[in-house]
Biotite code that builds the C-alpha atoms (Angstrom):
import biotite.structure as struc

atoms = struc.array([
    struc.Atom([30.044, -39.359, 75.423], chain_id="A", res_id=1, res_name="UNK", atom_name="CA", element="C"),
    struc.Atom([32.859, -37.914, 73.489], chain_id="A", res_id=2, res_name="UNK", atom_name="CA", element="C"),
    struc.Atom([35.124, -39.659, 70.980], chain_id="A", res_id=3, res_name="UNK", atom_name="CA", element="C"),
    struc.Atom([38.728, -40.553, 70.820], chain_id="A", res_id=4, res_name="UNK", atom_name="CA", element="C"),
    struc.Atom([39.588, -38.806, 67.483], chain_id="A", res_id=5, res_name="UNK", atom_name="CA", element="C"),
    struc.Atom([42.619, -39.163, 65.491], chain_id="A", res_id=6, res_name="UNK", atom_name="CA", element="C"),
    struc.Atom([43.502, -36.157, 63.532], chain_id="A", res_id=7, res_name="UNK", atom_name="CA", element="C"),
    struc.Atom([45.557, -36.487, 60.187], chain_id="A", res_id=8, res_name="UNK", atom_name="CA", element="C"),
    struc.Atom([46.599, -33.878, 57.653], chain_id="A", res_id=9, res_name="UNK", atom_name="CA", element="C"),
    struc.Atom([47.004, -31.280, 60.145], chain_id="A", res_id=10, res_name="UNK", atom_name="CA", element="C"),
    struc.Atom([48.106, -27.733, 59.025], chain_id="A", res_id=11, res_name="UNK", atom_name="CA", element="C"),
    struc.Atom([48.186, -24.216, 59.833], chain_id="A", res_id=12, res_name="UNK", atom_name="CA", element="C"),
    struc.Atom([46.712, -21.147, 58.249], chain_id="A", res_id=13, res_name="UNK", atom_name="CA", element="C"),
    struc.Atom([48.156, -18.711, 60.680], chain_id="A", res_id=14, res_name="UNK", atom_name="CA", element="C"),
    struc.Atom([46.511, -18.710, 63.753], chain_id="A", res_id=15, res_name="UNK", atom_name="CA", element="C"),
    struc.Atom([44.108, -21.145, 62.268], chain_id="A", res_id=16, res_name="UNK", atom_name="CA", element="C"),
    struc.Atom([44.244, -25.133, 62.006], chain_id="A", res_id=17, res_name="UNK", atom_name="CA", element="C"),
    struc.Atom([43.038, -27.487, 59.951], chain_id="A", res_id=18, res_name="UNK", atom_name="CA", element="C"),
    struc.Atom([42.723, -31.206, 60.105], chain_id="A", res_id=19, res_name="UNK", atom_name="CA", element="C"),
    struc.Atom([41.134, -34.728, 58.973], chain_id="A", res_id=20, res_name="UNK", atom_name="CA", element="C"),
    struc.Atom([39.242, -36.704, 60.944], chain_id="A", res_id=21, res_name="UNK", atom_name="CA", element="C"),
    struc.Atom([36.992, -39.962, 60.653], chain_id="A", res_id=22, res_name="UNK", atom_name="CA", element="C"),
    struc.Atom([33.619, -39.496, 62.283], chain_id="A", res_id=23, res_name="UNK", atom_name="CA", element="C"),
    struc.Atom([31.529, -42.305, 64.619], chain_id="A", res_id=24, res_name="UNK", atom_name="CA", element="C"),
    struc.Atom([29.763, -43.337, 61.597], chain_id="A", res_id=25, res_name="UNK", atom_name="CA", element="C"),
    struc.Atom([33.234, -43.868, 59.151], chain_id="A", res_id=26, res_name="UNK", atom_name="CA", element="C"),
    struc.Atom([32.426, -40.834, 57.167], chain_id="A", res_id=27, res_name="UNK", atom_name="CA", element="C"),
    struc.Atom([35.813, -38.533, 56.720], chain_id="A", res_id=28, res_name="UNK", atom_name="CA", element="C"),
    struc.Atom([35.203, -34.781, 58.240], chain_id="A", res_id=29, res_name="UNK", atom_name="CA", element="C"),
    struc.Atom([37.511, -32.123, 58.206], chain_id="A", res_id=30, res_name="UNK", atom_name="CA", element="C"),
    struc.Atom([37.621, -29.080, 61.384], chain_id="A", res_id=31, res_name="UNK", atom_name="CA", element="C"),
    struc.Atom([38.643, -25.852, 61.582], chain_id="A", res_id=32, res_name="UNK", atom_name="CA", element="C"),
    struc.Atom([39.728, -24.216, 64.843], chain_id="A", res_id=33, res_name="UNK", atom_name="CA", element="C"),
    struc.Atom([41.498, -21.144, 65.786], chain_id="A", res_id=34, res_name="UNK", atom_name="CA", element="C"),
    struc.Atom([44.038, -21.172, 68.302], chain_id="A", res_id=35, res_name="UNK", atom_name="CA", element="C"),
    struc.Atom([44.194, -17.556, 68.934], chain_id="A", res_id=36, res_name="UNK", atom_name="CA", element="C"),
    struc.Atom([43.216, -16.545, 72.700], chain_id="A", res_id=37, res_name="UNK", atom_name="CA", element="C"),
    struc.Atom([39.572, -16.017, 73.114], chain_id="A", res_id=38, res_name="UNK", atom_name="CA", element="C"),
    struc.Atom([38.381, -16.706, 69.674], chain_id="A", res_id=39, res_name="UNK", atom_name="CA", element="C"),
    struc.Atom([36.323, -19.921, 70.159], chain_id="A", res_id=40, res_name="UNK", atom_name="CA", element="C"),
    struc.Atom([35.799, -20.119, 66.324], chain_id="A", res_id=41, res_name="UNK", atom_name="CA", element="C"),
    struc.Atom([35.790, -24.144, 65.559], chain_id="A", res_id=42, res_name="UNK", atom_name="CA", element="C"),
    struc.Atom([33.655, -25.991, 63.183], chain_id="A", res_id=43, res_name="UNK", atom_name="CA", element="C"),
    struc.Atom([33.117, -29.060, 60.873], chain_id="A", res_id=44, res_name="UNK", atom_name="CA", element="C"),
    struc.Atom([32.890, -29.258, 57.259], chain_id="A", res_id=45, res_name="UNK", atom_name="CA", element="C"),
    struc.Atom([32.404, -32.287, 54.611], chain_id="A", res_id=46, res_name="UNK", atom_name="CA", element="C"),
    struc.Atom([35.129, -31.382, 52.110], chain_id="A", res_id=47, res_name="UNK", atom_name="CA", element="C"),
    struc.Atom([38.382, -30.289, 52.690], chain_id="A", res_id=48, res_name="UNK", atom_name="CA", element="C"),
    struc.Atom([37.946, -27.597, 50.479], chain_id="A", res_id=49, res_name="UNK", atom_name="CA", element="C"),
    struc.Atom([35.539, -25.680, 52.395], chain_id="A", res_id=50, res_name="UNK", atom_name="CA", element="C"),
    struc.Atom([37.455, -25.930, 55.612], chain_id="A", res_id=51, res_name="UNK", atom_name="CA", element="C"),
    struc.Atom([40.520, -24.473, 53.844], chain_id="A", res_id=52, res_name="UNK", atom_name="CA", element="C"),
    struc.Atom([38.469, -21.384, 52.399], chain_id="A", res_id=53, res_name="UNK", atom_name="CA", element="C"),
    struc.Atom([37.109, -20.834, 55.774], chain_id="A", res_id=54, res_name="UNK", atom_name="CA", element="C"),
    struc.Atom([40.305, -21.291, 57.344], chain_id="A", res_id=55, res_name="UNK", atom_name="CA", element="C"),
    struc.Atom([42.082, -18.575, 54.799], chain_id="A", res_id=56, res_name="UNK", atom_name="CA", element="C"),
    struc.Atom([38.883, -15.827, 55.580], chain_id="A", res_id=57, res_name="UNK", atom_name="CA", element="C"),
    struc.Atom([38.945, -16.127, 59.286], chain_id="A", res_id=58, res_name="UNK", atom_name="CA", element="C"),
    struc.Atom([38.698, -13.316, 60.954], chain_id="A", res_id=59, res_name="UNK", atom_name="CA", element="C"),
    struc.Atom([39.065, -13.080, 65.185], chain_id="A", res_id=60, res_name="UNK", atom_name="CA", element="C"),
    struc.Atom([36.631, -10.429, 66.051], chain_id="A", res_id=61, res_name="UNK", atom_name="CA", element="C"),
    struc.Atom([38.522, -10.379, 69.580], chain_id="A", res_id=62, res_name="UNK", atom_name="CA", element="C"),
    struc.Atom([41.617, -8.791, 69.282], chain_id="A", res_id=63, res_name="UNK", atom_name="CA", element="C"),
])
């Protein structure tokens, strides 16, 4: 079953977003996904810190 999520804080790192966002359990996560075609790199981190670092170094392999 997927969740109704409510993103906050969302901003862009060139092709790259990044956003807060309250889990099932209450516990704040932050995502990462790039919105460049055929990339498909998204993932979740614990600290908005790390999501911004791995936002800045992204790299699309597909070009």
């Amino acid at each position: 079953m997927t969740t109704n999520r409510r993103f906050r804080r969302v901003v862009r790192i060139g092709p790259v977003q990044v956003a807060t966002y309250y889990d099932g359990r209450g516990r704040e996560k932050h995502t990462v996904a790039c919105t460049a075609p055929r990339c498909g790199f998204a993932t979740d981190y614990d600290s908005r810190a790390a999501a911004e670092l791995a936002a800045r170094t992204h790299r699309c392999a597909v070009r």
